[in-house]
C-alpha positions as CSV (number, residue, x, y, z in Angstrom):
1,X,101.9,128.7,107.6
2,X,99.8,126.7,110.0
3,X,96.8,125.9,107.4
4,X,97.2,124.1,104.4
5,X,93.6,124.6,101.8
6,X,92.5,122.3,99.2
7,X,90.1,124.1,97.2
8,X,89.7,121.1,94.6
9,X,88.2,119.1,97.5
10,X,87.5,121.7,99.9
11,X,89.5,120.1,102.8
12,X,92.0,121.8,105.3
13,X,95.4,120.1,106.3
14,X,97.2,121.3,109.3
15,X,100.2,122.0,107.5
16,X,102.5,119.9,109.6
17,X,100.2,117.0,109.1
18,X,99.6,116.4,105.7
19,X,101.3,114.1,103.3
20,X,100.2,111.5,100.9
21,X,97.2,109.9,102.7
22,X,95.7,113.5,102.7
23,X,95.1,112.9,99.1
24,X,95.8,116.7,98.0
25,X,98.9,115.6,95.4
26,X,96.8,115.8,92.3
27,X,95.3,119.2,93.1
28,X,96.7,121.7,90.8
29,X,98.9,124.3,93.0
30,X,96.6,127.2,91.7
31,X,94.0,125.6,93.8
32,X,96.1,125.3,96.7
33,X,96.3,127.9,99.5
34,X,98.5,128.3,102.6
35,X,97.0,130.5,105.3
36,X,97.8,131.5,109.0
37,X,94.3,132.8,109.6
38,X,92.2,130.6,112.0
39,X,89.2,132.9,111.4
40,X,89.1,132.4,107.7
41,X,89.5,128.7,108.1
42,X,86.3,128.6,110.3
43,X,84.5,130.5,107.7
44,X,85.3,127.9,105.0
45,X,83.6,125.4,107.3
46,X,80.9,127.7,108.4
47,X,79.9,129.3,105.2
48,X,81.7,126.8,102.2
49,X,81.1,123.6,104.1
50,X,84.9,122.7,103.5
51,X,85.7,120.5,105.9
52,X,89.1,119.1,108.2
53,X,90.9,116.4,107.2
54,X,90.8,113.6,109.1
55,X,94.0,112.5,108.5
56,X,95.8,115.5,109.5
57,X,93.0,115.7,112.8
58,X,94.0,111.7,113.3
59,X,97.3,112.3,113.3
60,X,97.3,115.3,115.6
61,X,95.4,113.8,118.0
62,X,97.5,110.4,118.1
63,X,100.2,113.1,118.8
64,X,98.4,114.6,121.7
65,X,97.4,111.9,123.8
């Protein structure tokens, strides 16, 4: 699974990014969601105004550069 989905908070993780400092550990694992789909993920944002984390984007980009 590439996406990790907090529907508590109504963040996305990249999967191989999140830990502790994402904060998701006290949301209950009914609503968690693990999801490949790049198109639904853009919906969230679009049309449920979840947003990225910025951890997991932080950490990805310090990765990148």
């Amino acid at each position: 699974m590439k996406y990790f989905i907090d529907h508590n908070k109504k963040s996305i993780h990249q999967q191989k990014f999140a830990g502790d400092r994402c904060g998701f550990v006290g949301t209950p694992i009914e609503s968690r969601e693990f999801t490949n789909c790049p198109n639904y993920v853009d919906l969230l944002i679009k049309e449920k105004k979840y947003k990225r984390c910025a951890h997991c984007k932080s950490f990805q980009t310090t990765l990148s550069s």
